[in-house]
N, C-alpha and C positions, 0 to 999 in steps of 0.2 A: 365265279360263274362256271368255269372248268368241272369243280365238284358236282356242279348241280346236273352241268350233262354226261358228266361218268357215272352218275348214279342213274338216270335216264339210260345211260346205251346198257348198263347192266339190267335192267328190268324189262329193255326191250330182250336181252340175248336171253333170260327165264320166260317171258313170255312165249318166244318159239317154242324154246324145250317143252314147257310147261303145256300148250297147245297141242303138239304133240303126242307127248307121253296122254295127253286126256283121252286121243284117240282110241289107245289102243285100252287106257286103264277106264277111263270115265262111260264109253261106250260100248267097247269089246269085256268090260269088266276083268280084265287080266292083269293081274297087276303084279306089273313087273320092277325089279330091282336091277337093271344094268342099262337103264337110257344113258349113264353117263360115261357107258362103252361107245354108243355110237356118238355120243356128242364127242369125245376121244378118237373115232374113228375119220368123220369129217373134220376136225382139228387137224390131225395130221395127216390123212389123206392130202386136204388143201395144203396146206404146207409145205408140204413134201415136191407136191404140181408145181406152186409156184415161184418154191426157189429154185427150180430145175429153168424157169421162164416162160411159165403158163402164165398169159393172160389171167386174170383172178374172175374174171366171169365164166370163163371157160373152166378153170380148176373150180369152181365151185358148182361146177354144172356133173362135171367127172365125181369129184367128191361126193357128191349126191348120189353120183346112180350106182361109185363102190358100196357105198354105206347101205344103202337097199338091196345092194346084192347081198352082201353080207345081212343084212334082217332075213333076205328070203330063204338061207342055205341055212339059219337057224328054225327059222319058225314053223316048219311041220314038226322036226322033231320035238322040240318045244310043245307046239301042240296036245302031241300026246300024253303031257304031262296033266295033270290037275291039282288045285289046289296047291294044298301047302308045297308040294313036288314041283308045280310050274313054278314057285316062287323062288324054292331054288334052287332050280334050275338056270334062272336069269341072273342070281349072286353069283352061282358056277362060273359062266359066261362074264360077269364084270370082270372077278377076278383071275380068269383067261387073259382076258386083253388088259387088262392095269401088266401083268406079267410080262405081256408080249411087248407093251410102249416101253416097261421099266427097263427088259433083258433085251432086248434088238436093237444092241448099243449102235451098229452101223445103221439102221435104217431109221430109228426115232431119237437116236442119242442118248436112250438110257437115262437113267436118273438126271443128267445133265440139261436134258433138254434140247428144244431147238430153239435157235435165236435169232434175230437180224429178220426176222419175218416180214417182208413189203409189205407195206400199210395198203388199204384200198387207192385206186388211183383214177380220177375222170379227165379224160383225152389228152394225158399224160404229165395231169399235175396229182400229185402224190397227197393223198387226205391225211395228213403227218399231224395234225391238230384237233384238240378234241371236240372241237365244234364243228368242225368240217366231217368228223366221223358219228357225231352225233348226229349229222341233218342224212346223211344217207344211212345209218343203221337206222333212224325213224322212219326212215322211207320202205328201207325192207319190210321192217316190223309193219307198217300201214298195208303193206301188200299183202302181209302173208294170215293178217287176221281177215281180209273180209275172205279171203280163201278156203281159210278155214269157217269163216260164217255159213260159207254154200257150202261146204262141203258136209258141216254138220246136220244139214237139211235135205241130204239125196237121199235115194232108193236105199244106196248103197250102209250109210251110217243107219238107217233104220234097219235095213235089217243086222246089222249090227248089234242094234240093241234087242234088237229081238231074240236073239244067240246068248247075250247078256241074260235075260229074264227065265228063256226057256229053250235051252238049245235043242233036247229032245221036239219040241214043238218045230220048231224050226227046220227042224229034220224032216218030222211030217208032213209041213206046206210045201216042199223039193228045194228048200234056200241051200246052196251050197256053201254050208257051215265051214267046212275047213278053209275052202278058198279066198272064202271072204275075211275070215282072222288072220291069214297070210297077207293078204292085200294090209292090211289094217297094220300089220309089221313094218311091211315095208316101207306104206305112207309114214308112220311114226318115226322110223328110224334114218331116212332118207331128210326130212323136214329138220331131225337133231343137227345134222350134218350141216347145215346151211348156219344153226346156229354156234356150231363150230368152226367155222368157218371164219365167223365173224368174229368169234370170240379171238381167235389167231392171228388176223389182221389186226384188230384192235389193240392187243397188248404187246404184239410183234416177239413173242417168245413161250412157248408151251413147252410142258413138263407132264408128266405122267398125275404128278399128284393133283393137278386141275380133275381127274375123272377115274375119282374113285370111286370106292361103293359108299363112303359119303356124301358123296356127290348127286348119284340117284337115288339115295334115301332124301336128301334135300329137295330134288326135284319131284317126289313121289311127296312129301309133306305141302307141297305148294299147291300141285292139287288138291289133297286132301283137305286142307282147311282153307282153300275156297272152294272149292266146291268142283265134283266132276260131274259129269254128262250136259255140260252144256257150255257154253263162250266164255258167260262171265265169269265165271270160278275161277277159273287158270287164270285170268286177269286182276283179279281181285288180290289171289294167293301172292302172283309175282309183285305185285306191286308192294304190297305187307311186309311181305318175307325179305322183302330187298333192302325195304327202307329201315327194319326192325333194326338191323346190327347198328347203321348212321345211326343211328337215337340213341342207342349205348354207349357211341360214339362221345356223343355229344355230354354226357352223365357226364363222362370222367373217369371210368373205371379204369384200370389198372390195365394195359397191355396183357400181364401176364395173366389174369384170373377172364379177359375177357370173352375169349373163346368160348369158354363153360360157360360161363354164365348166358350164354346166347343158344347155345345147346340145352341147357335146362330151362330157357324161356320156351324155344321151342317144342319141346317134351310138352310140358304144362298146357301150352297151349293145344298142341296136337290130345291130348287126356281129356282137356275141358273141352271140347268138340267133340271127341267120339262118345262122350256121356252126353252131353247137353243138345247136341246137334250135331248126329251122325251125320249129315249128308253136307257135310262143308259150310261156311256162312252161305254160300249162294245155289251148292250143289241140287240135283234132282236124283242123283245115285247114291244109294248108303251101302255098305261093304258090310257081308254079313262076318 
């Protein structure tokens, strides 16, 4: 039963990411390669709060609004990038910060990591078990999707989309285009944070190599083949893409060959989508 809700809290902690990163890519159409800088960012941020003896609701409140500072002192310059240049532009930035977790041996521990990470804890009993960690990371997950249901539905994410389809138009009606793909940053990479967060408490030890630029090409693939600009996509994708690898599991394949061969399911898969059904199983945005 353990397995079944570790695989549960793992598709809850993709579903944030994933929710997320749709904002800024399925909406704002930007698509970017380093969400799993900020998921890296709120990882160790939190972490860093709470072995100091930060409360974990309050490190997790901080960790958020570093992690949005950090989106917002990137995303004009950013901004002025386009196309293939904004994209990488955002690789640039992954592999900044994978450098800066990997080489700032005193502050992140370097390759080594950080470890002993306090678990979450309610009115001071310790969620040390995985089903105890599974009933409040569903809880989180439950909160942070109808949030993002309204949220996909304001003024704000429309005209979002509207900057997506025709930003020169956009410009014309007086929408102010820059501010609001700033905003769109910072809710994106602020929201990573929290899934970082979780991810830290949960496995009580993070490492540089959780949030590499495999990592946001993984999380950029989860969108894509469920589908961006709208809820169910990202839900769809993390569900998929989580449970794909357990089912190879379960084959029998060889530890050593089974990496690749999960990576080349995924390729194909992601091939057979952008021929067959650009806009994800569930998507309403196709990427030209």
């Amino acid at each position: 039963m353990d397995y079944f809700f570790h695989i549960i809290i793992m598709i809850c902690i993709y579903i944030i990411l994933a929710l997320s990163l749709n904002l800024l890519t399925g909406y704002g159409g930007l698509l970017s390669l380093a969400h799993a800088a900020f998921y890296g960012i709120g990882a160790y941020s939190y972490t860093i709060l709470v072995t100091k003896g930060i409360i974990w609701p309050v490190a997790i409140c901080l960790s958020i609004i570093f992690t949005s500072f950090i989106s917002f002192l990137i995303a004009y310059p950013f901004l002025k990038l386009k196309g293939d240049y904004f994209i990488l532009g955002t690789i640039a930035f992954q592999m900044i910060v994978f450098d800066i977790l990997y080489n700032w041996t005193t502050l992140t521990g370097g390759p080594y990591g950080i470890s002993g990470i306090p678990n979450f804890s309610i009115l001071g009993h310790s969620l040390n078990s995985i089903p105890q960690n599974f009933c409040l990371i569903s809880l989180i997950t439950v909160i942070v999707i109808p949030v993002f249901s309204i949220l996909y539905k304001t003024p704000f994410t429309r005209v979002l989309k509207t900057i997506r389809e025709d930003e020169i138009c956009s410009v014309s009606l007086g929408k102010a285009t820059v501010k609001v793909k700033i905003w769109a940053f910072v809710i994106s990479g602020g929201v990573a944070a929290i899934a970082g967060a979780i991810y830290a408490s949960y496995v009580t030890y993070i490492d540089p190599t959780s949030f590499t630029l495999d990592e946001s090409i993984f999380i950029l693939i989860i969108v894509l083949v469920g589908g961006a600009g709208n809820l169910r996509g990202p839900l769809v994708g993390a569900f998929l893409l989580v449970i794909l690898p357990e089912i190879l599991r379960f084959i029998g394949l060889p530890s050593s060959i089974a990496p690749n061969v999960r990576q080349i399911i995924y390729g194909l898969i992601l091939i057979i989508l952008m021929l067959k059904h650009p806009k994800g199983l569930l998507g309403e945005y196709e990427f030209e």
